[in-house]
C-alpha positions, 0 to 999 in steps of 0.5 A, a space after each residue: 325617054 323623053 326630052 326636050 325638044 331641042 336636046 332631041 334635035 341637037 341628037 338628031 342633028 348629029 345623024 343627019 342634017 349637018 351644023 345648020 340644024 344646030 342654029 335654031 337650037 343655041 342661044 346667040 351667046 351658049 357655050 359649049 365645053 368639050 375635051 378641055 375646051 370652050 366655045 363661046 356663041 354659035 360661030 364657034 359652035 359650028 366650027 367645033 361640031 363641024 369639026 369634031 365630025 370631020 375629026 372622029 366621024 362619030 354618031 350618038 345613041 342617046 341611052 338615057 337622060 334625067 333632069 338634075 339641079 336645072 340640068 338636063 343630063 343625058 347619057 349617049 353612047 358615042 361610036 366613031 373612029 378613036 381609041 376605045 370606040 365605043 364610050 358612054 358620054 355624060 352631055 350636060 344641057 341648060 336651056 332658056 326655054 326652048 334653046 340650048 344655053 349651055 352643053 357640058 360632054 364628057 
């Protein structure tokens, strides 16, 4: 499978390197929604990574990935500590370039 660089890093991230990996990734003002939820710009960002680690204690496979209407929609496996561990989630990236504007999970 092969995707963007910044998708593949933003995997990455998730395994090893922590919130900072994720500040070159975003634009200033992406946003993120996630269990019903929206985080605007990368502070929020941030937290909301940080604290969804801290919460489920999770990883990321990523399975498969394609591009649709702009989008680049990539299909992981997420194992961590929650009810029905583990699940297949959709993350739905757009991208200015290289940098993540907007992700979509669920």
């Amino acid at each position: 499978m092969t995707l963007p660089e910044s998708i593949e890093a933003y995997f990455a991230a998730d395994h090893a390197q922590g919130p900072n990996a994720l500040l070159p990734l975003f634009t200033p003002h992406a946003v993120v929604s996630d269990e019903h939820m929206r985080h605007d710009g990368i502070a929020a960002i941030t937290a909301w990574w940080t604290a969804a680690k801290e919460k489920y204690r999770h990883s990321t496979e990523p399975l498969e990935g394609s591009q649709t209407d702009g989008a680049h929609i990539v299909r992981a496996k997420v194992t961590g500590q929650f009810p029905g561990s583990p699940i297949v989630l959709t993350y739905r990236f757009r991208l200015d370039g290289e940098k993540i504007t907007a992700l979509e999970i669920g």
